[in-house]
C-alpha positions in Angstrom: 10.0 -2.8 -32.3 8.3 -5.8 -33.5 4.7 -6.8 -33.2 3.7 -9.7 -30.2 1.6 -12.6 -29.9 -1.5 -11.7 -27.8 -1.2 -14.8 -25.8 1.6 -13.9 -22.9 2.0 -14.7 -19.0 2.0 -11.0 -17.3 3.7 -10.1 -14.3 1.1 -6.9 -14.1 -1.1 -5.3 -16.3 -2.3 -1.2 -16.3 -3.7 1.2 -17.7 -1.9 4.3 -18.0 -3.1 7.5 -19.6 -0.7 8.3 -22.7 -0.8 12.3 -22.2 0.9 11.7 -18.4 3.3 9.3 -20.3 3.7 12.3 -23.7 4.5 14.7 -20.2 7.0 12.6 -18.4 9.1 12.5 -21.4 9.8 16.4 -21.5 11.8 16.0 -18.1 13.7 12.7 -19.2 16.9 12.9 -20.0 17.9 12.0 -23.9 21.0 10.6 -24.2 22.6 10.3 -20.5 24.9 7.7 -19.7 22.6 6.7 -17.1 20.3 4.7 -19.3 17.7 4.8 -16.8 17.0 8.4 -16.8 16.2 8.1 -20.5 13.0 6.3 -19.6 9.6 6.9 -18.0 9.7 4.9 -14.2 6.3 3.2 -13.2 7.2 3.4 -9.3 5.1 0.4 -7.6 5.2 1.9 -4.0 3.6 5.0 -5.5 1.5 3.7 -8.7 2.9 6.2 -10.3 4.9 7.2 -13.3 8.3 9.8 -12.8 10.8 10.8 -15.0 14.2 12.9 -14.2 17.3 14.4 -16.2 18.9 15.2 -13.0 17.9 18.9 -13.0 14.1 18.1 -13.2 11.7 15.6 -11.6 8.2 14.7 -13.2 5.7 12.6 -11.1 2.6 11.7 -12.7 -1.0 12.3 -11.0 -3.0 10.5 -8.8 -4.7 8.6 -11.3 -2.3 7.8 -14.1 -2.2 4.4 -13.3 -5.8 2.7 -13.0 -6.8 -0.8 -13.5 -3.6 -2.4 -12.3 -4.2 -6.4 -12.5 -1.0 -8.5 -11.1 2.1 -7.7 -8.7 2.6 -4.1 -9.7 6.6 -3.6 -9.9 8.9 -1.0 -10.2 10.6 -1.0 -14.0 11.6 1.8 -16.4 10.3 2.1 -19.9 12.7 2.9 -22.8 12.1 6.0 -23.9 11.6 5.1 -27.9 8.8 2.7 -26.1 7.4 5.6 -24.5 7.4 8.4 -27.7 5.8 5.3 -29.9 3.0 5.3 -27.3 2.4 9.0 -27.4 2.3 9.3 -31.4 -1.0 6.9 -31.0 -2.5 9.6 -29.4 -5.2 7.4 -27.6 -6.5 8.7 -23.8 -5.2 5.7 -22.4 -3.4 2.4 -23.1 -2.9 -1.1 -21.4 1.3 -1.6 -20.5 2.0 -4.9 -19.3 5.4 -6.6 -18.0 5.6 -10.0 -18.7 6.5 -12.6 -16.0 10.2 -12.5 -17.3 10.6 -8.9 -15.8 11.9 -7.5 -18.6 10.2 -7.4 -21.6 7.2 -4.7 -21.8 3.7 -4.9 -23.7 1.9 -1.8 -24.6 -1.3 -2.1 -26.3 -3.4 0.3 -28.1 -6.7 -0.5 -30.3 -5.3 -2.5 -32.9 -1.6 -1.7 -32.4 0.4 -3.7 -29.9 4.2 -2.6 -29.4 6.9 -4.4 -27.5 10.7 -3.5 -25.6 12.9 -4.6 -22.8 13.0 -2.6 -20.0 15.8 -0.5 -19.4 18.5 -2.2 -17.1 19.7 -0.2 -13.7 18.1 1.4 -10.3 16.0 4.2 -11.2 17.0 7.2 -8.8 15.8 7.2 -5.1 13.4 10.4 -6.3 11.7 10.7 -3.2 14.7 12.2 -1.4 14.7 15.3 -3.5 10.8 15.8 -3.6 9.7 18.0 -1.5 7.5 17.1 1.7 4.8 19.7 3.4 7.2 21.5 5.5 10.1 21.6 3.1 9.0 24.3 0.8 9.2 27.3 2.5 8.8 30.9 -0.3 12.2 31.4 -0.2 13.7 32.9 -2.9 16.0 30.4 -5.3 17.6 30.4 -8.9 16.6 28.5 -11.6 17.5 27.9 -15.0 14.5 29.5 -17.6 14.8 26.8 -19.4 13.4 24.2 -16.8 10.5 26.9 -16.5 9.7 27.0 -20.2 9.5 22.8 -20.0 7.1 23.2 -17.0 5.3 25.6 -18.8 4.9 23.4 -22.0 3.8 20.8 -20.1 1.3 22.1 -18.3 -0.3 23.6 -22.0 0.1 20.0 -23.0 -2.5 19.4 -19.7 -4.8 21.7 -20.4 -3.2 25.0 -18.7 -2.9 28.4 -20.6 -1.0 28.9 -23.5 -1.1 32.6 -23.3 0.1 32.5 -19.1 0.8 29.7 -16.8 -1.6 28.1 -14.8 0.5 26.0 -13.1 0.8 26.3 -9.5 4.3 27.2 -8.1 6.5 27.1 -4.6 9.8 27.4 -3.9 12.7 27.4 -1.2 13.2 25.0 1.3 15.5 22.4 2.7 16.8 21.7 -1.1 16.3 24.9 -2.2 13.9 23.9 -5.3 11.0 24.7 -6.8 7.8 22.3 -6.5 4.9 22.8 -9.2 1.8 21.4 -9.3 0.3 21.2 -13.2 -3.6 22.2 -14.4 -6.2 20.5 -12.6 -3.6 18.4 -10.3 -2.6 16.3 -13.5 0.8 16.1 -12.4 3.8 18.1 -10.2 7.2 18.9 -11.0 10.3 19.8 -9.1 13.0 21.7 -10.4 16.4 21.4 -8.4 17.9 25.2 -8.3 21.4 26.6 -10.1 24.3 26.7 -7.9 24.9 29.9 -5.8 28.3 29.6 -7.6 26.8 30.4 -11.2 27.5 34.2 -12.1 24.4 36.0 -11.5 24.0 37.3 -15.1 22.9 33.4 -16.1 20.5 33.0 -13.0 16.9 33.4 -12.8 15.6 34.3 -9.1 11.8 34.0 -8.1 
C-alpha cells in the first residue's frame, strides 16, 4: 500500500474505533469470489460497520463510527486495508474516502495507509437481521464453529475468556441465532445448518 499526500479532497471523513474494525474481520469471508464479502462495509443508512461470509453477520456498535465530517456513503474496505489498521493497535483511527469514491485514507498517528475500495453491492444484510419479534427461543442448529468465532470476539471486547458473556437468542422467522457482544459493543447473527445436515454434525441450542 503506499504512503499519501496529506493534502486530499474527501468525500467523508470518520473516526472509527480499530477493535470494532479487528472484530468485523473474524466474520468476513477470506477468499470468496464475492470480493465484497472480503471486506469490512461502512453502511451510511446505519453509521455502521458489518461484515458477512454468508454464514455469519457482524454489525458494529452504536458508536463505532463518531465524528463523521462530509456525505457519509456506503463503500467496503479491502480487507488487507482493514488487518493493516488493526496491527496499529490504536483505539481509534480517522478513514476517509476521497471525492473519487474509490480510493480510501486511513490515518493513524504518524502512519497514513491508502486502498481502493472493493468493487460490487455489499449484501442487503438487513433482510437476514433479526427485528424485535423475529426471534422467538426456538430451538435451531448451528455449526460450533460460528459459536467459537462469536466467542473469540466477544473476548477480544472485553467478555470472559474462561465463559461467554455474550448475550444469546435464537429461533424465529429465519431460524438464527442473534448475539449481542460485552457491554453492547457489537451483535452478531448466525444463520442456522440446514435441517438436511445429518444430525451427528449439528449443534442444537
Amino acid at each position: 500500500m503506499a504512503v499519501l499526500p496529506i493534502e486530499r479532497d474527501f468525500m467523508f471523513t470518520v473516526t472509527v474505533h480499530t477493535e470494532q474494525l479487528a472484530e468485523a474481520l473474524l466474520f468476513a469471508a477470506k477468499q470468496d469470489i464475492r470480493y465484497c464479502l472480503n471486506g469490512v462495509f461502512i453502511d451510511a443508512k446505519s453509521q455502521n460497520i458489518v461484515a458477512t461470509d454468508g454464514h455469519t453477520l457482524y454489525v458494529g456498535a452504536p458508536n463505532t463510527l463518531r465524528d463523521i465530517e462530509g456525505a457519509l456513503a456506503d463503500v467496503t474496505m479491502p480487507r488487507d486495508f482493514v488487518e493493516a489498521i488493526a496491527k496499529w493497535k490504536l483505539p481509534r483511527v480517522i478513514i476517509s474516502l476521497e471525492d473519487d469514491g474509490r480510493r480510501l485514507t486511513a490515518k493513524g498517528v504518524d502512519t497514513q495507509i491508502s486502498a481502493l475500495s472493493v468493487d460490487g453491492k455489499f449484501p442487503d444484510w438487513r433482510r437476514v437481521y433479526p427485528k424485535s419479534n423475529d426471534v422467538s427461543g426456538e430451538s435451531t442448529y448451528l455449526n460450533p464453529e460460528y459459536l467459537m468465532r462469536a466467542w473469540k470476539a466477544d473476548i477480544a471486547l472485553g467478555g470472559g475468556k474462561k465463559y461467554p458473556t455474550f448475550a444469546q437468542k435464537q429461533g424465529g422467522v429465519s431460524g438464527c441465532s442473534m448475539v449481542t457482544f460485552f457491554e453492547n459493543k457489537g451483535q452478531a447473527v448466525i444463520m442456522p445448518i440446514s435441517s438436511a445436515v445429518p444430525s451427528y454434525v449439528r449443534f442444537s441450542i
